[in-house]
N, C-alpha and C positions, 0 to 999 in steps of 0.2 A: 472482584478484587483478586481472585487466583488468577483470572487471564493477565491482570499487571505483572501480577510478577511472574508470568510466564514470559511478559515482556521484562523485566531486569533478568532473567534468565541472560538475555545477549550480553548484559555486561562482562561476563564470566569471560568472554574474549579480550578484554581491554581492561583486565583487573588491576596492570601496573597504573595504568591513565587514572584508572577511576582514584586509586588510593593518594597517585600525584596530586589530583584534584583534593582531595581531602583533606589533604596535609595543610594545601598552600590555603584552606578557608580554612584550617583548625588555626594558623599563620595571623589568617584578617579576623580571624574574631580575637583572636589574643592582641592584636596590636590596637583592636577597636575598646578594648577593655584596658587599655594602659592609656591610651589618652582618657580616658576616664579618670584615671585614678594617679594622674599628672593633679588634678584637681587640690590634692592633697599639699606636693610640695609648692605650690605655683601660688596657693594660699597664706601657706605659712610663713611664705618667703615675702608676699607683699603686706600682712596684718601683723603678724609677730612685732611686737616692740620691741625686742632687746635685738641683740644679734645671733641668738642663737633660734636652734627648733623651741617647741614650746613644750614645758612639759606636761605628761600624762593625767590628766585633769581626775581627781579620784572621782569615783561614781560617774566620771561620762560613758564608762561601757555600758551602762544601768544592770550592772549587777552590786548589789550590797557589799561591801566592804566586810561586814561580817560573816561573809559565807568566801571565807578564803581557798577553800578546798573544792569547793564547786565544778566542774566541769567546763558552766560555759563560764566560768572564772579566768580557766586555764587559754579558752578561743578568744576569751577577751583579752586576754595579757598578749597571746601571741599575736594578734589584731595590731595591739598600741606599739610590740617588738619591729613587727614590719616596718609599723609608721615611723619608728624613730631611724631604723636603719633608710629607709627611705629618704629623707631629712637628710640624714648623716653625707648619704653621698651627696649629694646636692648641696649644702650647706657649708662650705669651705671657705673661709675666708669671709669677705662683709656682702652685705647683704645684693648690692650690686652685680658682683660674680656668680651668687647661684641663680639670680635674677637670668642671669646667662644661661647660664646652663643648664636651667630649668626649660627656656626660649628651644637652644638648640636639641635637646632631648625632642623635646615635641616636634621641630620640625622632622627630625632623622623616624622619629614612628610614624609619622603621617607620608614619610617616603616611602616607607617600606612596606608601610599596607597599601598605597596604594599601587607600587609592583607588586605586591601577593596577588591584589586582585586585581589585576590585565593578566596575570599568569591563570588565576584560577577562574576565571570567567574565560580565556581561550581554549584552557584542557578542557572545560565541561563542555563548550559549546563541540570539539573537536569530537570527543564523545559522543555526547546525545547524536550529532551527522550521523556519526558511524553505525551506531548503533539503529539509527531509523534505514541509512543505507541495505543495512543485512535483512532488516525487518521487509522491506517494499520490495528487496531482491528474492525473497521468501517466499514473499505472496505470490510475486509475478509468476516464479516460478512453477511454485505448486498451481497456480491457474490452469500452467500447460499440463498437470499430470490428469487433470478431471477431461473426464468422456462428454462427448460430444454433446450429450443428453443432458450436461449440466447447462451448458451455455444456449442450450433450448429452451431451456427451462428458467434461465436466469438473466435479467434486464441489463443489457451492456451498462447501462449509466451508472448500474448498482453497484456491479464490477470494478467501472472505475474512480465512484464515490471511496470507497473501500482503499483502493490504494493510494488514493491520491488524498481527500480530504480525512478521512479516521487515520490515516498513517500519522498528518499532518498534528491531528490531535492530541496522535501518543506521541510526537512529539515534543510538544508542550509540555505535556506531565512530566514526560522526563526531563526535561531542563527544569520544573520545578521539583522535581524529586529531589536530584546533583545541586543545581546551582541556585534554587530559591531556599527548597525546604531545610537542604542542608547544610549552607551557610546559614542560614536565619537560626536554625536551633542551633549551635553553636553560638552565636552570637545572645541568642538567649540563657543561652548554659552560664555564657561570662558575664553577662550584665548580672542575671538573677544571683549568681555568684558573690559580687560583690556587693549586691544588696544585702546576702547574708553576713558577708564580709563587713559591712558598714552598721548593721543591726538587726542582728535575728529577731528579735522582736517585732519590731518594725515590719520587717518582711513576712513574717508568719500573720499578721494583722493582713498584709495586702491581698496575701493570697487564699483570703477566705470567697474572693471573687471569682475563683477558678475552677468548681464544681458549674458554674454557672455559664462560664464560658466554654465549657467542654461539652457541655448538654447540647445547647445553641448550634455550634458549629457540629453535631453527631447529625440532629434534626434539620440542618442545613444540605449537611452532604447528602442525604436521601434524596431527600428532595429535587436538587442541582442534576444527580446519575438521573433519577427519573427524566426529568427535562430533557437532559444531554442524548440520552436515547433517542428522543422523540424527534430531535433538531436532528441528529444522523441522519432518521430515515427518511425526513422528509428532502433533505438535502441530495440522498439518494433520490427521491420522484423527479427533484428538480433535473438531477443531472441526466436521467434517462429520456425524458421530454426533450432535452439541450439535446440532446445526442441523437432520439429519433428524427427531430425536426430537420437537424444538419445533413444527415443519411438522407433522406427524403425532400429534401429542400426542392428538386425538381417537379415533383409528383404535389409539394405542397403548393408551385404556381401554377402548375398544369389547371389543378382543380380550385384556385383563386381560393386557396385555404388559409391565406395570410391572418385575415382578422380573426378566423376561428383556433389558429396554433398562436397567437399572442395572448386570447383569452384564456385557453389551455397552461402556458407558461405562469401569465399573470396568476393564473389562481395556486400552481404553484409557489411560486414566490409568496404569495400572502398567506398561503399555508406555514409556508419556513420561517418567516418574518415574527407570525403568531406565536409560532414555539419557540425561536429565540428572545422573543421578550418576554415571554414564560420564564424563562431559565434567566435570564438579567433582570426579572422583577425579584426574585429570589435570591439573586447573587447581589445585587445592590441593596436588598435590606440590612444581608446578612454584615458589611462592613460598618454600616453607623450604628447597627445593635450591637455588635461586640466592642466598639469603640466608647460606647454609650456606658455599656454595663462595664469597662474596663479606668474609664475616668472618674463615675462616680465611686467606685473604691480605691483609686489612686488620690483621690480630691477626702476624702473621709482618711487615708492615712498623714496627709500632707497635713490635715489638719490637728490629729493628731499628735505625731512626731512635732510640728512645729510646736504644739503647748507643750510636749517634752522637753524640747530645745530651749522655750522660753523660760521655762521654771528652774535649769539646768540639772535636769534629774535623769534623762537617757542617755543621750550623745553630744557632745560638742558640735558647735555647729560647722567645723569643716567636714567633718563626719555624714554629719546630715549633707552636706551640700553631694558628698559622692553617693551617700543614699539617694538623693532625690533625683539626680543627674545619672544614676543607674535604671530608675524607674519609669523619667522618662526616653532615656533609651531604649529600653524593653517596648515602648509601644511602636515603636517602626516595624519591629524583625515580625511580632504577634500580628500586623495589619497584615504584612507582608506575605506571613504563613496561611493567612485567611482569603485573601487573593490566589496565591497558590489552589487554595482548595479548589476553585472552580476551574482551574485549568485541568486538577489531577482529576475528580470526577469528571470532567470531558472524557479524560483518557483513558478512565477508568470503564467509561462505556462502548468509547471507539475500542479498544482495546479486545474487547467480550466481540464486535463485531467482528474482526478481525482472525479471531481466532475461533469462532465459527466456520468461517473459509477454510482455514488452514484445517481444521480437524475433518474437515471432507472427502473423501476416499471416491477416487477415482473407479466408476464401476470397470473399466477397462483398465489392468497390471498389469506387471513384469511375476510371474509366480516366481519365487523363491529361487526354485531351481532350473527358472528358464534358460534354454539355451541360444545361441547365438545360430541365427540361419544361414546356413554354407552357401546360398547360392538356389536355383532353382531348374532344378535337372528332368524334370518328368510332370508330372499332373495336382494341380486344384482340384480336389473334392470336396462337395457338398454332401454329406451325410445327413439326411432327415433332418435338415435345418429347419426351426423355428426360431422368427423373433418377434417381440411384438413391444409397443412403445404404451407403457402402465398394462391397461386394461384389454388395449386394442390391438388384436392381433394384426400383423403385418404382411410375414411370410408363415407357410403352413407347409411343412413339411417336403423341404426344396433336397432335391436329388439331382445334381450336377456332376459333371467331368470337365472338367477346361485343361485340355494336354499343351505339354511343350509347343510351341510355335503355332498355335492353333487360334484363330480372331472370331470369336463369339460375340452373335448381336445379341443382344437382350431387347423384343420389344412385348409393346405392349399399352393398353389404357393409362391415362396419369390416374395417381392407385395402387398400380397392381404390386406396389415393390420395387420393381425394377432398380432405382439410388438405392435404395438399401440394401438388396442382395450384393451389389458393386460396392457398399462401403463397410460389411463384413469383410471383406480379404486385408483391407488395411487394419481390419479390428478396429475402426471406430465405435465399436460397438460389437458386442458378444452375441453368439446364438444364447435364445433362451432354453433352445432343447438342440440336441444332436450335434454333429462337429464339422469343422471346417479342418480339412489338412493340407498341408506343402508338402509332397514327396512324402505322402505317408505319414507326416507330423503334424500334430493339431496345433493348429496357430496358437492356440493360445498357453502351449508348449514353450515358444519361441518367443525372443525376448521382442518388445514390441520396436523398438528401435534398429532391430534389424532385418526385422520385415518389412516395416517401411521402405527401407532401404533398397530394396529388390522392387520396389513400382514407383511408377509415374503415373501422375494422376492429371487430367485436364477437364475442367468443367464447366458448366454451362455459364458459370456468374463468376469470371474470372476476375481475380485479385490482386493486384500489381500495387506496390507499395510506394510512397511519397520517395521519390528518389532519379536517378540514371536511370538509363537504358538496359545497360550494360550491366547496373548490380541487380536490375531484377531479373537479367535472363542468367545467372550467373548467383541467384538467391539460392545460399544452403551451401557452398562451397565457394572457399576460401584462394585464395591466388589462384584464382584464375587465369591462363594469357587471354590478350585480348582474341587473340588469333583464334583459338577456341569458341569464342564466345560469337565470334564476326559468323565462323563456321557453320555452330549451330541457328546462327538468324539466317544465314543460307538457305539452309536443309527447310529451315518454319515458311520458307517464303517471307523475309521480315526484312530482310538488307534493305532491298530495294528501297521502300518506305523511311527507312535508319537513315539510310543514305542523304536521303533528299530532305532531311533536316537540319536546323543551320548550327547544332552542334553535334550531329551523327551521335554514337550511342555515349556520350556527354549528354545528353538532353534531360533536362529536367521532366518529366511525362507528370506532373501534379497529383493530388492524392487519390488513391484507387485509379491511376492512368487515364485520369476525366482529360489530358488535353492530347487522350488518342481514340481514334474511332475503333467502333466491336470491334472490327475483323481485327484492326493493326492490335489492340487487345489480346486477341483469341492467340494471333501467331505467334504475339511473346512467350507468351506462358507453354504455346508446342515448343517453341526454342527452348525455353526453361525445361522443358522435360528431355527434349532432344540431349541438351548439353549433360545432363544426370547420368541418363543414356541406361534407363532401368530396361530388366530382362521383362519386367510383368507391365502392361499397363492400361489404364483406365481413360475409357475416353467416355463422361458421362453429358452426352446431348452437346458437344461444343460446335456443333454448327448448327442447333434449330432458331438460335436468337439472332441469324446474319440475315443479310440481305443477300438476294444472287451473287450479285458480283464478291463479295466479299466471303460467301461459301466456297466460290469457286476458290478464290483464293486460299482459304482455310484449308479443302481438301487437297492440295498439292501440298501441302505442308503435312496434311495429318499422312498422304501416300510416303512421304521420307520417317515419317515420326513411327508408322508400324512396321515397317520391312523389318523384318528376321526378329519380332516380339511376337511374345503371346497378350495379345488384346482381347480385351473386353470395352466392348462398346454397347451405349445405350444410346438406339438413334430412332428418330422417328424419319429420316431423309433418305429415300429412294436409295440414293448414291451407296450410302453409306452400308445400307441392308446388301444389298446386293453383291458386295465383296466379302462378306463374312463367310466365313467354310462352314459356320452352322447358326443356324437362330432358333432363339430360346425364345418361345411366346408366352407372356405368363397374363395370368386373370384372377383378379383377388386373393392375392397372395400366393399363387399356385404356378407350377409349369402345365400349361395344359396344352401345347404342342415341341416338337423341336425337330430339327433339320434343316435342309439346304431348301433356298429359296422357291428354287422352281418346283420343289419337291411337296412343299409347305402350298404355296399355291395351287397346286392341281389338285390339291385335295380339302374337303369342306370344311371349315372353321375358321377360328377369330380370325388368324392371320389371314386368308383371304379376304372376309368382311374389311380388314384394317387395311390393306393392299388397296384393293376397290372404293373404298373411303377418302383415302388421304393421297393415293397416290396416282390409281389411272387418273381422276379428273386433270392432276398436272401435264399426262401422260399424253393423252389425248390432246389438251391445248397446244403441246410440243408440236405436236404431228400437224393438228391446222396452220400455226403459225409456221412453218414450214412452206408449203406452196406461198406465201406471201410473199417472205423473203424472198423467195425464188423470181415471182414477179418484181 
């Protein structure tokens, strides 16, 4: 229940709307409670014999004549006071005329509630939007502040169950919060109102059913949040299954996995299906038992009041008729409000889900008094970095220099660190011991938004979004000219390719760039880095998943993409080792050699062994296929 109304916390934005809203239903329950109580003149005007109102029937208030000083003496005279002034206006002249104006009275209040309510059903609905807008804008948001390691650790589907289907949820509650819960009790205020209005008595008799109905619907709501929970999170399994199968959908024909991810789904789904009819066998009891326990004490007062009525000892019977026609009015808003409740416990559990996420603290921050990074003028140090992911150490005490203008290979085993030592300088992740500094400053000094700012990054599983050519190479910066954008597909080696499509960089490329091949892939996202045009950058493995031809192409793009940066690259490709001014060889989290190529090879270790391994056998095929060609 706190996380709800840390959800009505948002209204606090839209407090004029909300009270609008309030008004025009305090508005429809008052005009819902006048056509009620039309009953009165519309009666006395067609039964009345003479031509006047009828007068004050002694002892139909059912209070004694002899208790003149009484209290409820004084609510029953002013009762009968209403009634006659009631009458009075309406009553003018014969019986025909108020016959009229009894008519057009009712129609001008049934006009007018029902503009109240197109007015008050639009501000709440205009509301509740707003209100779920800031909420899902919230989320999304705060998703982007959590470290890498969350969304490691966390099921995409779950992710987007969460903002999509619970947001959905607290939806609902709030529209029954505003526009169910809080019209309906208003409208209950005025009916039960005039129930008192028509006979205390009467009404203190009916509502000896209401300890009964408030037990009911307590042991209901538990029950309902328990279920609601359980439908979330299977809804969550469903949509993470939806979501890997779709990712994967290639890998799932490859390996003719069809029938085994439909039985996977299927059992999802009848997992969901379970608990939702869990949660609707419980919500469906809950209306014909309160309906049930609410007619048999309506039907025991009706019974009642009418032997009152018939003996003429409580109330006259126009009296009774707005009693009884108050009473059964009061059972719509009550079903209504008991409906409600299974929307609001929905919400009440998306809700707690919801705000879970949000109370999550991003292990990577902006400290307090981060400062903004000027630029990068001098040297990357690694000081005695460790990091390690939970238990499992990673890197073990890494001791690095990467100077201005200076292109470091990092190789090494898959294992050894290598992504991770490269995805500390963007602080995707903290050391867990010792520091990393820019120019002397420990990154994590520096505000994370403007370190970024200073690298480009390109990597081996590139990511191109459902869209143009042109905005993905042009992603992260705002008016761009075309001119610019055509420039850097130049420099990536990419025009060419642009070119000879039949909307040049207009091209729809489909979601994750599925209708372009790796390499034309690979060269966008160097143009995307090109166009950035960072001082620092990251080149992690983006040519070991091409094919020849399409390396080659890649590295005349990555030769324009590093001139006058300082690079870091992770490469396992001959090419690529060979141009770095030093290589850092590392081994189970460690640097265990470093220097220049030929320097590295003449002398005994990994990088030899790894040299000799992956690379002479290519080396030596060169050389044979050579004399061939030549024949």
């Amino acid at each position: 229940m706190r996380d709800f109304f840390r959800v009505l916390a948002y209204v606090r934005r839209y407090r004029r709307r909300l009270v609008l809203g309030l008004l025009f239903s305090l508005l429809f329950a008052i005009f819902s409670g006048a056509s009620i109580a039309m009953i009165l003149p519309f009666a006395n005007v067609l039964f009345e014999r003479d031509g006047a109102p009828a007068p004050v029937v002694e002892g139909a208030s059912g209070i004694a004549p002899s208790d003149p000083e009484s209290p409820l003496s004084s609510l029953t005279a002013l009762r009968d006071q209403s009634k006659a002034r009631l009458m009075a206006f309406f009553w003018r002249g014969d019986r025909k005329g108020a016959l009229t104006r009894v008519c057009l009275f009712l129609a001008l209040v049934f006009f007018l509630k029902g503009i109240v309510n197109y007015y008050q059903a639009q501000i709440m609905a205009t509301l509740e939007q707003r209100i779920i807008k800031d909420l899902r804008d919230d989320v999304y948001e705060h998703m982007h502040s959590l470290s890498l390691s969350f969304f490691h650790s966390t099921r995409t589907g779950l992710l987007v169950s969460r903002i999509t289907h619970d947001v959905n949820l607290v939806r609902d509650a709030i529209s029954s919060t505003f526009t169910n819960v809080t019209r309906n009790a208003l409208l209950i205020l005025v009916f039960a109102g005039l129930v008192f209005w028509a006979s205390w008595r009467l009404a203190l008799v009916s509502f000896v059913v209401l300890p009964a109905l408030v037990l009911l619907t307590n042991e209901v709501s538990k029950r309902l949040r328990k279920h609601s929970l359980e439908i979330q999170g299977k809804m969550a399994d469903m949509s993470s299954v939806l979501q890997e199968t779709i990712a994967g959908i290639r890998i799932v024909k490859a390996f003719g996995m069809e029938a085994f991810e439909n039985l996977r789904f299927r059992a999802e789904t009848e997992g969901y299906l379970r608990s939702y009819l869990r949660f609707k066998k419980v919500s469906y009891i809950a209306s014909p038992l309160t309906e049930f326990i609410g007619v048999v004490g309506a039907l025991f007062v009706f019974w009642y009041g009418g032997h009152q009525v018939l003996e003429g000892r409580l109330l006259s019977p126009d009296w009774f008729m707005i009693f009884l026609t108050s009473m059964l009015a009061l059972i719509q808003p009550i079903k209504a409000m008991g409906h409600a409740n299974d929307s609001f416990q929905q919400g009440i559990a998306a809700s707690k889900r919801i705000f879970e996420l949000l109370d999550m603290k991003g292990v990577v921050a902006d400290r307090a008094d981060a400062q903004p990074a000027g630029g990068f003028r001098d040297v990357i140090r690694f000081e005695r970095v460790s990091f390690a992911y939970g238990d499992e150490p990673i890197l073990r005490g890494i001791d690095l220099t990467i100077r201005r203008g200076e292109m470091v290979a990092i190789v090494g085993p898959s294992g050894a660190g290598k992504s991770t030592l490269a995805d500390l300088i963007p602080r995707f992740y903290d050391p867990v011991e010792g520091k990393i500094t820019l120019d002397g400053v420990d990154l994590r000094d520096l505000s994370v938004a403007s370190l970024r700012g200073l690298l480009g990054i390109v990597s081996q599983e590139t990511f191109l979004w459902s869209g143009t050519i042109e905005s993905n190479i042009a992603y992260g910066q705002r008016g761009v000219p075309r001119d610019e954008v055509v420039r850097a597909a130049r420099a990536a080696n990419a025009d060419r390719f642009v070119g000879a499509l039949p909307n040049g960089y207009e091209t729809e490329i489909g979601e994750r760039g599925v209708r372009l091949s790796g390499g034309e892939r690979q060269r966008l996202a160097i143009a995307r880095a090109i166009l950035k045009d960072p001082p620092i950058l990251i080149l992690d493995e983006a040519t070991s998943s091409l094919d020849s031809d399409s390396e080659a192409e890649v590295q005349l793009a990555v030769g324009n993409l590093v001139a006058g940066r300082t690079v870091i690259v992770i490469a396992h490709r001959l090419s690529t080792v060979l141009k770095a001014d030093r290589i850092v060889v590392m081994e189970k989290g460690r640097i265990v050699q470093e220097g220049r190529h030929e320097s590295l090879l003449a002398s005994e270790g990994i990088y030899r062994r790894f040299f000799e391994r992956q690379f002479a056998p290519a080396a030596a095929g060169a050389r044979r296929a050579a004399p061939e060609e030549a024949v």
